[in-house]
VONUGU-557316 format. One record per residue: residue in one letter; x, y, z of N, C-alpha, C, O in turn. Coordinates in steps of 0.05 Angstrom, whole numbers, plus 5000, padded with zeros to 4 digits. Layout:
BEGIN
AXYZXYZXYZXYZ
...
***
This chain:
BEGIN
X574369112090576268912101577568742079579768632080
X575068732054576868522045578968572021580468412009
X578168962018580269032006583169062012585069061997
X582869092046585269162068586968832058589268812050
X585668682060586768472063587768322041589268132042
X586868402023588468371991590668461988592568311983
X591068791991592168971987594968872008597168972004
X594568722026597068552048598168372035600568352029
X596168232028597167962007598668051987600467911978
X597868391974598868461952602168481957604168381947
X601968621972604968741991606768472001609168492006
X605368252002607868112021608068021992610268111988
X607367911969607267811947610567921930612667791925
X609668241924611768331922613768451929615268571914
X613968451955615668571980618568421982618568171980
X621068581985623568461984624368522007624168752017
X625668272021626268282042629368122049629767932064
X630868242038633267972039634767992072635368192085
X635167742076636767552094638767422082639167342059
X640567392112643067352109642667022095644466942080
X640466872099640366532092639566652056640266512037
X638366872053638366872024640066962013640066861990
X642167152016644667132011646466921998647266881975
X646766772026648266512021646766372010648066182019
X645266271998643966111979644066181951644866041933
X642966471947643566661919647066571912647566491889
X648666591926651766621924651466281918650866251894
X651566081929651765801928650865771899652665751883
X648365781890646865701857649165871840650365761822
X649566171849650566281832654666201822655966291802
X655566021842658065991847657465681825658965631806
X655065501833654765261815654965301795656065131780
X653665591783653065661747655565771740655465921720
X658465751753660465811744661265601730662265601707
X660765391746662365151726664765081739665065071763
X666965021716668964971722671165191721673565171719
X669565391724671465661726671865741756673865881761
X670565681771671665601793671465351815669665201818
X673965371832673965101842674865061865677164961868
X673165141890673865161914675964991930677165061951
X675964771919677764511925681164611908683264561920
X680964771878683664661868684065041863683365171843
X685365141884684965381900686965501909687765511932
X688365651883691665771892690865941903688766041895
X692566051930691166271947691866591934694266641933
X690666721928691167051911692267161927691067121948
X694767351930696767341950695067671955694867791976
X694467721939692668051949689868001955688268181955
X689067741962685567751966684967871987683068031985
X686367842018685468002033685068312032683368432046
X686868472011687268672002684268741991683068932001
X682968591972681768561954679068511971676768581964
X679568421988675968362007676668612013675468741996
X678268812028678368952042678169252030678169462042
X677869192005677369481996674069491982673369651965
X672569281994669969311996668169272018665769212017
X669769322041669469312069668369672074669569882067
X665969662086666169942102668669992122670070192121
X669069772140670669942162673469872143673569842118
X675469872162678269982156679469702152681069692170
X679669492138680969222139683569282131684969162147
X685069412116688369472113689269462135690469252141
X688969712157691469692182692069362192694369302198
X689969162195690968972207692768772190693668572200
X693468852159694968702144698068962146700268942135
X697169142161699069422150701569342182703969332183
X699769322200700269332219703369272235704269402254
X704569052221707268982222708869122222710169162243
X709369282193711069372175710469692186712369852188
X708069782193708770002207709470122230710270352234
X708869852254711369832280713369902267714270122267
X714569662251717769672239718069932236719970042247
X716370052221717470382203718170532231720370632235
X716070552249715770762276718270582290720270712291
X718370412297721470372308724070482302725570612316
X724270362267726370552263726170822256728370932252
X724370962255724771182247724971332275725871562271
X724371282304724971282333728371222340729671322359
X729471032320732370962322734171242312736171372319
X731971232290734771392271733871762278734871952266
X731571782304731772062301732372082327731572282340
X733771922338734271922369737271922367738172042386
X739471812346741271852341744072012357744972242351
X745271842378745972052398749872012385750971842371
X750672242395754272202392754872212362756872082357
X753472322339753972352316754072572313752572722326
X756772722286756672982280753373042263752372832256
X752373182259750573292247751273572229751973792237
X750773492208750673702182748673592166747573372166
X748473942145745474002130744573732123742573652134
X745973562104743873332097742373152108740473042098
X743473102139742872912153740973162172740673062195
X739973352172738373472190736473542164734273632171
X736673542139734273512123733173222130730773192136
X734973002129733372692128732272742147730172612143
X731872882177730872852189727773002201726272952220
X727673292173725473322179724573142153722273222150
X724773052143723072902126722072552137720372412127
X723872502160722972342178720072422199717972322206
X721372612204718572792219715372792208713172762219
X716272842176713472872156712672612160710272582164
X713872442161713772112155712372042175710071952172
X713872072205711372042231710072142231708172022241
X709372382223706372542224703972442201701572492197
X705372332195703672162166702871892180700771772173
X704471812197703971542199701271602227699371452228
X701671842249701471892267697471982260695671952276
X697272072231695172152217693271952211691072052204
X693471722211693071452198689871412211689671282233
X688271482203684771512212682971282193680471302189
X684971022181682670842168682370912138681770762120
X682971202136681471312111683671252083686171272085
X682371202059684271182039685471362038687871282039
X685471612035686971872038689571842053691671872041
X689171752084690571832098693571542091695771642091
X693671332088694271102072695971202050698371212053
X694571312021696371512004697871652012700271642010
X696871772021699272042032701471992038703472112029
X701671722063703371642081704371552055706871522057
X703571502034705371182019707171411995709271351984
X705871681991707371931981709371991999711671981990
X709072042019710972072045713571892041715871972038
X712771682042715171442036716671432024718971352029
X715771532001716971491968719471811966721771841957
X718071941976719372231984722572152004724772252000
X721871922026723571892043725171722031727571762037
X724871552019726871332005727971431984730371381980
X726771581966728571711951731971991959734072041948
X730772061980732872211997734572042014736872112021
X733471772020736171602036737671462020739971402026
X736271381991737971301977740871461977743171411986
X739371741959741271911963743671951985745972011980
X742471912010743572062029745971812037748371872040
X745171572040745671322042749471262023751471162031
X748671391994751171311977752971581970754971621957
X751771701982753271991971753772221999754372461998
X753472082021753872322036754272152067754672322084
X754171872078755571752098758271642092759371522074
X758971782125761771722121761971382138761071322161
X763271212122762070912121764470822151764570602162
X765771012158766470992190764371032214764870962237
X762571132207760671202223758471002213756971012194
X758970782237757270612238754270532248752470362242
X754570782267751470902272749670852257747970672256
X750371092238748571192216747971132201746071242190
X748970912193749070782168748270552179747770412160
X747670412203746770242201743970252210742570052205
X742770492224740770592230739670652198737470572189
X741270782184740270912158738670722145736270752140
X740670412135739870242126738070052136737269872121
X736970062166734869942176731970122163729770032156
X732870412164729470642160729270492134727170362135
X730570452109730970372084728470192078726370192066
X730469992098729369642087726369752100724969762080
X724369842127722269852143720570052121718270022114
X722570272112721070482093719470242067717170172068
X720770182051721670012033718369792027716669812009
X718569612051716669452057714469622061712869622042
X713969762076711169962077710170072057707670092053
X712470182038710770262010710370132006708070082013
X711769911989711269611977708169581987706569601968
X707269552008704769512015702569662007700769561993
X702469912016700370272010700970191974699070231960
X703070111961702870081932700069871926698669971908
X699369681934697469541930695269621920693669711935
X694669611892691769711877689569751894688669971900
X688669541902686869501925685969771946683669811954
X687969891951687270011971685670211961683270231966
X687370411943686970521925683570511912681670671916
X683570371902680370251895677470231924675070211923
X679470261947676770261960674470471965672370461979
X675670711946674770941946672870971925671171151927
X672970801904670870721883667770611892667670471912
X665870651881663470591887663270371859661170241861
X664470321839665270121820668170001811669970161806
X668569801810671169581805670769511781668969361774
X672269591768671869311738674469161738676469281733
X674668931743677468751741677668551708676168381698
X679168641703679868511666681968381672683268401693
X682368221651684268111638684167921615681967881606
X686467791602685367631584684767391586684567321610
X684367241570682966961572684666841587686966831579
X684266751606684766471625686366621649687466461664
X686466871654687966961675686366891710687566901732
X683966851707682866751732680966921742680466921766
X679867061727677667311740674767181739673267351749
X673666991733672166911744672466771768670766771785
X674966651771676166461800675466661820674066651841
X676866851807677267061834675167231840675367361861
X673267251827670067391837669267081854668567111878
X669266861845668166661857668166641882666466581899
X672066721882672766671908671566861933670766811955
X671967121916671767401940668667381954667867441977
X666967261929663367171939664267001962663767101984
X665366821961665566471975665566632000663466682013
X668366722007669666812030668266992041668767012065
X666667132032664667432040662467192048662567142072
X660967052036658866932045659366802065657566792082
X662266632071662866432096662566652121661366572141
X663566912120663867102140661367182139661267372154
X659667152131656267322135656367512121654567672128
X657867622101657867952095656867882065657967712050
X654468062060652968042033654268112015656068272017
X653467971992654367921964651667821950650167661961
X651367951922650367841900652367841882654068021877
X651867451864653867421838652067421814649967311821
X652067471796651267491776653267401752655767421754
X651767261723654667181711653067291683650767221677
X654867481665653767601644652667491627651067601612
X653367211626652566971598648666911603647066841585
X648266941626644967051627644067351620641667371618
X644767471618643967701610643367761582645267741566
X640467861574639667851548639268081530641468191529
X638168171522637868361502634968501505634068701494
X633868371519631168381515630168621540627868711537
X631268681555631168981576633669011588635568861589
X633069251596635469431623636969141637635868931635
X639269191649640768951666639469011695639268801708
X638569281710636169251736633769141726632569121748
X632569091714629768941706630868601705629668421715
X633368571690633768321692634368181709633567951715
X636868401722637668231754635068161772635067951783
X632568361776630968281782629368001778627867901795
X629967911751627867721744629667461753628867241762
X632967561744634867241760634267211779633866971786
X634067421798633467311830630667281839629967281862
X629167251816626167221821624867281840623567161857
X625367641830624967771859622067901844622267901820
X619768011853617268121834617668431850615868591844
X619068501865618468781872619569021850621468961836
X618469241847619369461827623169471830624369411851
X624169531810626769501796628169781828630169781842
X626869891827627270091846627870101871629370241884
X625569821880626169841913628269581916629269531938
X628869391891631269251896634169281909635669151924
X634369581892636569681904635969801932637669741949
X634369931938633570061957633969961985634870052006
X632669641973632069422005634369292008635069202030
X636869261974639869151988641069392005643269352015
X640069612008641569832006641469802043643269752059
X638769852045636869782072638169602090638469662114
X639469262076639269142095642969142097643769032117
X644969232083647169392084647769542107649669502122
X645869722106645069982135645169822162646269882183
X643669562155642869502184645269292197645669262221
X646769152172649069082181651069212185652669102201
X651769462176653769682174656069442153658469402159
X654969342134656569152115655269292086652969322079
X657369342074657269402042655169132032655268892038
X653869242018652769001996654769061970654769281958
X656068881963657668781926656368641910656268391908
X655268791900654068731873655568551854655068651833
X656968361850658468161827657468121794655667951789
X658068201784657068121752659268061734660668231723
X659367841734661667671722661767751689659667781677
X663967781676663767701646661767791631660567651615
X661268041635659468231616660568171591658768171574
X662468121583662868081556661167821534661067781510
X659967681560659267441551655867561544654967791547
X654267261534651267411532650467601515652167641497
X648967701515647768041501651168161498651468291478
X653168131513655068351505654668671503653468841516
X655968671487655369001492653869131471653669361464
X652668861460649568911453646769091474645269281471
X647368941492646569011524647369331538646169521548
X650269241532650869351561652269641552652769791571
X652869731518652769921503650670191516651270431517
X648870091522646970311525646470371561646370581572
X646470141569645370121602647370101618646770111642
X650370051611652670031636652770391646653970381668
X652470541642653270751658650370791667650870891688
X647770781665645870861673646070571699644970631720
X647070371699646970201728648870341737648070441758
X651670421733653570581752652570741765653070721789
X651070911759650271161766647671031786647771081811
X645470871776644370841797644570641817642770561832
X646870561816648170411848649470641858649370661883
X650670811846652470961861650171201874651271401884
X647471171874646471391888647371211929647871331949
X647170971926646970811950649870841966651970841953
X649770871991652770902002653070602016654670562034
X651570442007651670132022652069922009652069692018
X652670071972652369861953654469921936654970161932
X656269701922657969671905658069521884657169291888
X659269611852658969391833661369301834663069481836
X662269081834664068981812663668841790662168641790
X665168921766664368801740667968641723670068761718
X667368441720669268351704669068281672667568101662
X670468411660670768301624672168201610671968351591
X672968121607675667991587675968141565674268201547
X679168201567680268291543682268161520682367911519
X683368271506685068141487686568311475686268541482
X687968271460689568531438687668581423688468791414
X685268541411682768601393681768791415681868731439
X680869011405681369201443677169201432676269241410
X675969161449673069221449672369301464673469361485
X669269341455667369631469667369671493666269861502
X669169441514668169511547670869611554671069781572
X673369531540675469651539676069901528677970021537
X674769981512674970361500672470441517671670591499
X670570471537669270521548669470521574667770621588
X671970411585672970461609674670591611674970751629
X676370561591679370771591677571121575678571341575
X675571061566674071331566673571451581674571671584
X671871351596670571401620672971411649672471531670
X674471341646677371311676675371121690674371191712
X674770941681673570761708675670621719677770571707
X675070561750677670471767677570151754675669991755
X679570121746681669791742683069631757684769761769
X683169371764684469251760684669041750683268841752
X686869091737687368761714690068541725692468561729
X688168331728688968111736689567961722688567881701
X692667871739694467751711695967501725698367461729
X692367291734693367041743695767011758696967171773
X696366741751699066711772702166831762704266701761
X701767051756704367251742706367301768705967481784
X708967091771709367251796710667031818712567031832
X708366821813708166601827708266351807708066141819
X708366331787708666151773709065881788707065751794
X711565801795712865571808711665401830711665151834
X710165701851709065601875705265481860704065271862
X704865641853702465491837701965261812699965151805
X704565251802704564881797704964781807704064561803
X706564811832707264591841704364491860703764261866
X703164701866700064681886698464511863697964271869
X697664611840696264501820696464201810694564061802
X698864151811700263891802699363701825698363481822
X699763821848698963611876695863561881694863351890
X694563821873691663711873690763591851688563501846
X692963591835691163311806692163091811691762881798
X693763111836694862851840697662741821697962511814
X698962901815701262831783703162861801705462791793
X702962981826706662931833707863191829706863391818
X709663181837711563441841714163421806715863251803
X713363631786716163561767718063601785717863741805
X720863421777723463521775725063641750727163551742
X724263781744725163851730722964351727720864451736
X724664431715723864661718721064791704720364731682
X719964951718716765061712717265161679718865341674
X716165061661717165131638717565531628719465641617
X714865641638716465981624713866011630712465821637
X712766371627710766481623708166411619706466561630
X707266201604705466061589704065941627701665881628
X705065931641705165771665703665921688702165871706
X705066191675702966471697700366461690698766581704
X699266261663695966321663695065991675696065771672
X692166081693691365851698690465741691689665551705
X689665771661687065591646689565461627689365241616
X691965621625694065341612694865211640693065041640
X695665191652695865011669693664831679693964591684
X690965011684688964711690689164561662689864321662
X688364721635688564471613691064301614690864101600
X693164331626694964221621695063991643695863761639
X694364071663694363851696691063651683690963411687
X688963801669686963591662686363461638684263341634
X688063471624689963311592691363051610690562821609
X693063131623694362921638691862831656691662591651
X690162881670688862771687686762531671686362311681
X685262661639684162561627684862361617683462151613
X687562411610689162041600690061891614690661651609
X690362001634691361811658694261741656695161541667
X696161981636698861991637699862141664699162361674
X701561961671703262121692704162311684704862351660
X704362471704706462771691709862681696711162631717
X710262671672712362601662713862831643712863011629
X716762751649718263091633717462971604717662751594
X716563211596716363221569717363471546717963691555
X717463431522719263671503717063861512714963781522
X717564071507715164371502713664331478711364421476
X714864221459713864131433710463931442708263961432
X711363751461708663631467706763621493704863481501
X708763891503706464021516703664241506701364271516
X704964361481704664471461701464311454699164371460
X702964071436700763991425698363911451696164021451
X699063741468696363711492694863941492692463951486
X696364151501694564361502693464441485691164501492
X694064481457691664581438689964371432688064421418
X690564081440687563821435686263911459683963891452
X686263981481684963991496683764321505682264381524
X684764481488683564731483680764681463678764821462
X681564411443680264461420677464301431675164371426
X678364031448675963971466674064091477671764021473
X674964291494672464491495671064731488669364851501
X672264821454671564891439669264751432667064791441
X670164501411669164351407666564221424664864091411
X666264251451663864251460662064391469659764321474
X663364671473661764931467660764981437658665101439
X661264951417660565021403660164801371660564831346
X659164571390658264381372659464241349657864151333
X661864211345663664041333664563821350664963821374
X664863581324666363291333669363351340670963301322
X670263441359672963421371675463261349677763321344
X674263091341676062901329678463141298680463091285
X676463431301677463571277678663711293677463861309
X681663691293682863871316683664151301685864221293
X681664261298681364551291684164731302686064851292
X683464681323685364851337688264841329689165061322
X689464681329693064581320692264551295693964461281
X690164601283690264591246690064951240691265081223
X688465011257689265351258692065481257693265591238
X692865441279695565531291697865501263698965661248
X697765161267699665111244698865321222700465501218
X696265311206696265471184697565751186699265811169
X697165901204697766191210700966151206702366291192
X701565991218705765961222705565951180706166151167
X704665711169705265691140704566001130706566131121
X701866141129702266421124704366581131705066711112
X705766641154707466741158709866661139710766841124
X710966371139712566361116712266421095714266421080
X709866501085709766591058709966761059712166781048
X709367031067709467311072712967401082714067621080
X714067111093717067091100717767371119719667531119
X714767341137716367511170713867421181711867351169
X714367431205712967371226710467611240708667581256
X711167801227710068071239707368161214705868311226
X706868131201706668191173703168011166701468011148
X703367971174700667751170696867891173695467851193
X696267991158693868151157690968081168689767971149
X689468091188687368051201685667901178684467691181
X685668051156684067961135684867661122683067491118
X687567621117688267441105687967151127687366921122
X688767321159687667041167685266931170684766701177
X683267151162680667061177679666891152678566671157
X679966981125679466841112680966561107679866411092
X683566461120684366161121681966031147680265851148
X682966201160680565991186678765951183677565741186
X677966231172674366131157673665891146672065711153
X675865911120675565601106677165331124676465111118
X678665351139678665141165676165031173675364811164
X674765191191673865121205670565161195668465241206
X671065081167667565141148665464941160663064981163
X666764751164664364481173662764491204660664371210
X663964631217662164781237660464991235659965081213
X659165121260656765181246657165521249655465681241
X660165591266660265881259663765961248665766051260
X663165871222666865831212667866161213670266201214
X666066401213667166591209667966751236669366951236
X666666591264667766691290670466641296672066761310
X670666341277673766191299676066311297677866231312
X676666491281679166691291677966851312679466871331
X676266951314675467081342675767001364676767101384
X674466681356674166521390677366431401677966401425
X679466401375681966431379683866601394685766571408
X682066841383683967031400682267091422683667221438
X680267071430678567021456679766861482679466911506
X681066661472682266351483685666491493687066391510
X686366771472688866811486690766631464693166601468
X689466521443691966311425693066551403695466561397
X691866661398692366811380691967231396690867281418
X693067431377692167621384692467761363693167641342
X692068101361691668271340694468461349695568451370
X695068621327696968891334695669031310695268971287
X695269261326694869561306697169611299698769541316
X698669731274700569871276699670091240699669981217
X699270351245698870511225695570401201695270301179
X694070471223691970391199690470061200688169981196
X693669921206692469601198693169551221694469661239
X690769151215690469051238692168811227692168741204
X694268681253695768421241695168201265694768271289
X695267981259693967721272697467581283699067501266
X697967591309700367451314699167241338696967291348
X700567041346700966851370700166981392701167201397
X698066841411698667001439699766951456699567091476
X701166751454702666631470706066661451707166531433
X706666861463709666831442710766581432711166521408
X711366381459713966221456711766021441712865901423
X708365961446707865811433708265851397709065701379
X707566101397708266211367711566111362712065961343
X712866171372715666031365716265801360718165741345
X714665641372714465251364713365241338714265161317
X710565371342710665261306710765441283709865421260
X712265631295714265721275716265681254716865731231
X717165551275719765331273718965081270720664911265
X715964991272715864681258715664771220716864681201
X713664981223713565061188716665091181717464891169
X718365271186720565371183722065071170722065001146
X723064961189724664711182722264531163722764301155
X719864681157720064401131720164541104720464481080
X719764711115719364941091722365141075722865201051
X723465181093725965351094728465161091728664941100
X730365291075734665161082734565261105733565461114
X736065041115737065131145739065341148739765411170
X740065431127741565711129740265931139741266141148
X737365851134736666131130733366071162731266201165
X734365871174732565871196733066061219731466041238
X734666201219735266361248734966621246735766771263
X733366721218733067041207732067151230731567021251
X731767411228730267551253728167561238726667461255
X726667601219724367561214722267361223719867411221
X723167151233721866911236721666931270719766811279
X723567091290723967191307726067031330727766881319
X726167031352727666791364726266551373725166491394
X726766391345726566101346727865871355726865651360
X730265941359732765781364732065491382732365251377
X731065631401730665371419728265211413727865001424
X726265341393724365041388725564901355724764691344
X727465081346728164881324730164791326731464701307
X731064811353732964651363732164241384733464041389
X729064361391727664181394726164011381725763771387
X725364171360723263931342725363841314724563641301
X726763931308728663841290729563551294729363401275
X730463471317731163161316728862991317729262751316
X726563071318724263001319723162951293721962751287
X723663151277723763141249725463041218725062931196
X727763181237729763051212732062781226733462651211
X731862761255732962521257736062601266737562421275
X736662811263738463001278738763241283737163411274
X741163311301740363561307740963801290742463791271
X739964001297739964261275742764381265743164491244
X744364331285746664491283749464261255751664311243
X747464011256748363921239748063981205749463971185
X745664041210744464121191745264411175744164491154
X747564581193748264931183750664881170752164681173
X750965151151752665091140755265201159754165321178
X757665211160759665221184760165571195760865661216
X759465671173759265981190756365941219756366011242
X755565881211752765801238752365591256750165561267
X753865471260754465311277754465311304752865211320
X757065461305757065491331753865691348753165681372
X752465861323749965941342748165811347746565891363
X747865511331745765321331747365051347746364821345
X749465101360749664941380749465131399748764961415
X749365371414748865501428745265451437744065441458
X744565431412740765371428740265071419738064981416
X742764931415742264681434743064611460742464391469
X744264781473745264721493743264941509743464891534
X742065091505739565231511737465161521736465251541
X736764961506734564851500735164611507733664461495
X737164481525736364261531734164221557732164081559
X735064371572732564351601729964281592728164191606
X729864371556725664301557725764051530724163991511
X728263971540727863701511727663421530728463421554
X726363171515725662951527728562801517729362761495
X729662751541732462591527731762341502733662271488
X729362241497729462111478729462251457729162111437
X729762511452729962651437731562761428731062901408
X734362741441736762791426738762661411740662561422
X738562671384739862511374742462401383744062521397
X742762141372745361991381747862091373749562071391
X748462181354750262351345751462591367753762641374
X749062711373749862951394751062881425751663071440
***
C-alpha cells in the first residue's frame, strides 16, 4: 500500500495537466516580461489581425471576413451572365465561360485553404481577361455591358485583394516565422495575437527568446519556464491532449529567438523543435526574429529551408492614421501640419518620438526634421544607454551617426564606406563602455545604420535613408564649397541642406551657390519648406 501510494504522489507531482485558468495566467506573466514592447492601452489596430488569428484557428475564420465581397462577386457575376438583349460574339462568350470557372470556384468553397487559392487563381485569370475585354473589345454604346462589365471588375478586384492576404495562405503551415527589422512591431503583434486568443479562451503559450540559454535543447527549457517537472515528451503531448478536447489549436509563441543564446542555441535545435511539434495536429509554432541588412543565421536558415514567412513592416501603409492614434494617446494633440515620410511607418520611431516629447513635457509642436532627428537619436541613445550600462549623458548615438556622415566625406561618396573602417571608428567612440566592439552592431540592430553586400565587400550605410541625408548634409555644409553640395555622390540632400543651412550659416543655401545653381537650390527650398520651423528661415528669404 504504501508503495501504491507513493507511486500517486509520484504521478500527481509530475503530471501535466493544463487549464484554460493556466493558460491565461502563463500568457498574463508572459505579456508583463515584454515590457514596453507591448502595450495594450497604446494599440494601433493591425488591419490583418483577424486574418492573422484566423490562420491559426482549426475551423474556417476567413469566410466570415470573406463573406461580403463574395455576395458582391456572386451578384455580379449573376448580372453579367444573365445579360439579356445584347449581341454576343467570341469574346464575350469566352468572358463568360471563365465566369462560369469563377462560380464553380466560388460554389467549391469548403473552409479549406486550397479551395480559397484556387478561387483567388480563378480571379486573377478573370480580371486579367476583363481588363482586356473591357478596353479593347466593348462597344461603349452598349451600355449594358459595360456597365455590368465594370461592376464584375470592381467585385472581382476586392475579392482577390482579399484571398491575396498572406495569412490565409500560411494557415496551411504547422510553423510561422514573422521577421522584420528593428522596431517594426513583431513583438506588439505576438503580444497582441496571445492577448486576444486568451480573452476568447483559445490556448496560447508565449515564450520570449531573451530567456533562453545555452545550457540544453529549447523543449527541456520551455519546460523548466513553465515550471512544469513532467518528461519533455508528454509536454507536448498533454498541450496536444487538451487542444483535442477543445477542438482549439494550441500556438506555441516564442518571441525574438534572436535574442538570448541566439543562434548559439537555436543553430542546432530549431529544426529538431519543428519537427517535433509538427508530429501534433493540435499544435503550432510561431517564431519571430529580427532582421537587418547584416543578413544572419535565422535569416539564411529560413530562406534555406522555405520556411513559411511573414515579414512585418509595422505601420507601412497607415502611417498618418497611426500618428495621429499615437499622438492622442500620449496626449500631444493632433499635428497640423503633415506626417513627416517613411521613418513614421516604424513604431519604435514614433513611440521614441511621442515619449521624448512625453519625457520633457514639450508639447508637440511643428518642428524642423533636423530636430526631430536629433530627439530621436538622444532618446534611442537613452535606452541603449540603459541596456547596456553607460551614463546617457555620452550621446553615443548622434556621435556615431555624425562620425559615419564625416567618413563618408572623406572617401567623398556616400556608398563607399567599408564595414571595417566603420567598426573600427565606433569602436574607438564608444571605448568607455563596456562592449565598444558591439556598438556598430547594436546600431544596425536599432535599424540606425545597415550593411550592403556588393561583390565580395561589406559597406555600412544609414538605415533610415532620409535620416542619412540630414547628416549628410550637416557634414557636407561644414566640410564642402557649396558648389559642390548637390553631387550625386553625396546623394539627394537638397532638402536637409536646405534646412539646416540657415541654421548654420545664418542663411539660406541658395544664397550661398554660385549662379549656375541657383535656381536648383531654390527649388529644395521651396521643397523643403513643409518640414522647416518658420523660425528657421532666414530673413532675407
Amino acid at each position: 500500500d504504501d508503495i501504491v501510494e507513493m507511486s500517486r504522489l509520484v504521478n500527481r507531482e509530475y503530471a501535466f495537466c493544463p487549464t484554460e485558468t493556466w493558460f491565461s495566467a502563463q500568457n498574463e506573466d508572459a505579456i508583463k516580461a515584454l515590457g514596453n514592447r507591448y502595450s495594450e492601452t497604446r494599440n494601433f489596430p493591425f488591419p490583418q489581425m483577424d486574418y492573422a488569428l484566423a490562420s491559426l484557428e482549426r475551423k474556417d475564420g476567413f469566410m466570415p471576413l470573406l463573406s461580403e465581397n463574395v455576395n458582391k462577386l456572386q451578384s455580379s457575376l449573376d448580372a453579367f451572365l444573365t445579360l439579356k438583349d445584347v449581341p454576343t460574339d467570341e469574346e464575350l462568350e469566352k468572358i463568360k465561360t471563365i465566369c462560369g470557372n469563377a462560380v464553380n470556384a466560388v460554389n467549391a468553397i469548403d473552409g479549406s485553404v486550397d479551395a480559397y487559392l484556387n478561387l483567388r487563381d480563378g480571379l486573377n485569370a478573370l480580371d486579367e481577361e476583363l481588363y482586356e475585354f473591357y478596353w479593347k473589345h466593348i462597344d461603349r454604346k452598349q451600355d449594358k455591358i459595360e456597365s455590368a462589365c465594370q461592376r464584375l471588375r470592381q467585385s472581382c478586384r476586392a475579392l482577390k485583394e482579399q484571398l491575396s492576404i498572406e495569412w490565409i495562405g500560411l494557415k496551411r503551415e504547422n510553423t510561422i516565422f514573422i521577421t522584420g527589422k528593428a522596431g517594426t512591431g513583431k513583438s506588439h503583434l505576438i503580444g497582441d495575437m496571445v492577448n486576444i486568443r486568451r480573452r476568447k479562451g483559445i490556448p496560447s503559450l508565449l515564450l520570449l527568446g531573451q530567456h533562453f540559454t545555452a545550457a540544453s535543447d529549447p523543449l527541456s527549457q520551455i519546460r523548466e519556464l513553465l515550471d512544469i517537472r513532467c518528461r519533455k515528451e508528454i509536454l507536448l503531448e498533454q498541450l496536444n491532449n487538451y487542444g483535442k478536447r477543445s477542438n482549439e489549436t494550441v500556438a506555441i509563441f516564442i518571441d525574438a529567438i534572436n535574442e538570448g543564446a541566439g543562434d548559439t542555441l537555436w543553430r542546432d535545435h530549431l529544426k529538431e523543435l519543428i519537427i517535433n511539434v509538427s508530429h501534433y495536429d493540435y499544435l503550432k509554432l510561431v517564431i519571430s526574429f529580427r532582421t537587418s541588412d547584416m543578413k544572419n543565421f535565422f535569416y539564411d536558415w529560413v530562406e534555406e529551408n522555405k520556411e513559411a514567412t511573414y515579414i512585418h513592416q509595422g505601420f507601412l501603409g497607415n502611417e498618418r492614421e497611426a500618428c495621429a492614434y499615437l499622438f492622442s494617446s500620449f496626449g500631444l494633440g493632433q499635428p497640423l501640419w503633415p506626417v513627416y515620410g517613411n521613418e513614421f511607418a516604424n513604431p519604435l520611431f514614433i513611440l521614441k518620438y511621442c515619449r521624448e516629447h512625453e519625457r520633457s513635457g514639450e508639447p508637440l509642436v511643428f518642428e524642423d526634421f533636423w530636430t526631430t532627428i536629433s530627439n530621436y537619436c538622444k532618446s534611442t541613445n537613452h535606452d541603449i544607454a540603459i541596456k547596456f550600462g553607460y551614463n546617457d549623458s555620452l550621446d553615443l548615438v548622434t556621435s556615431s551617426l555624425k562620425s559615419i556622415a564625416q567618413m563618408m566625406i572623406k572617401k567623398n561618396s556616400r556608398y563607399s564606406l567599408l564595414f571595417e573602417e566603420a567598426l573600427q571608428q565606433l569602436t574607438d567612440i564608444a571605448k568607455y563602455t563596456s562592449m565598444p566592439q558591439e556598438f556598430l552592431d547594436i546600431l544596425i540592430g536599432e535599424g540606425l545604420l545597415r550593411t550592403d553586400t556588393y561583390e565580395g565587400q561589406v559597406y555600412v550605410n544609414y538605415g533610415f535613408e532620409r535620416i542619412g541625408d540630414y547628416f549628410i548634409a550637416d557634414s557636407v555644409i561644414d566640410e564642402i564649397s557649396p558648389e559642390h553640395w548637390y553631387e550625386y555622390n553625396w546623394g539627394d540632400i537638397g532638402e536637409a541642406i536646405s534646412v539646416i543651412c540657415p541654421q548654420k550659416k545664418g542663411v539660406e543655401a541658395f544664397e550661398l551657390m554660385p549662379k549656375h545653381k541657383v535656381e536648383a537650390s531654390v527649388n529644395y527650398f521651396l521643397s523643403s519648406a513643409t518640414w522647416r520651423n518658420g523660425n528657421n528661415i532666414s530673413k532675407s528669404s
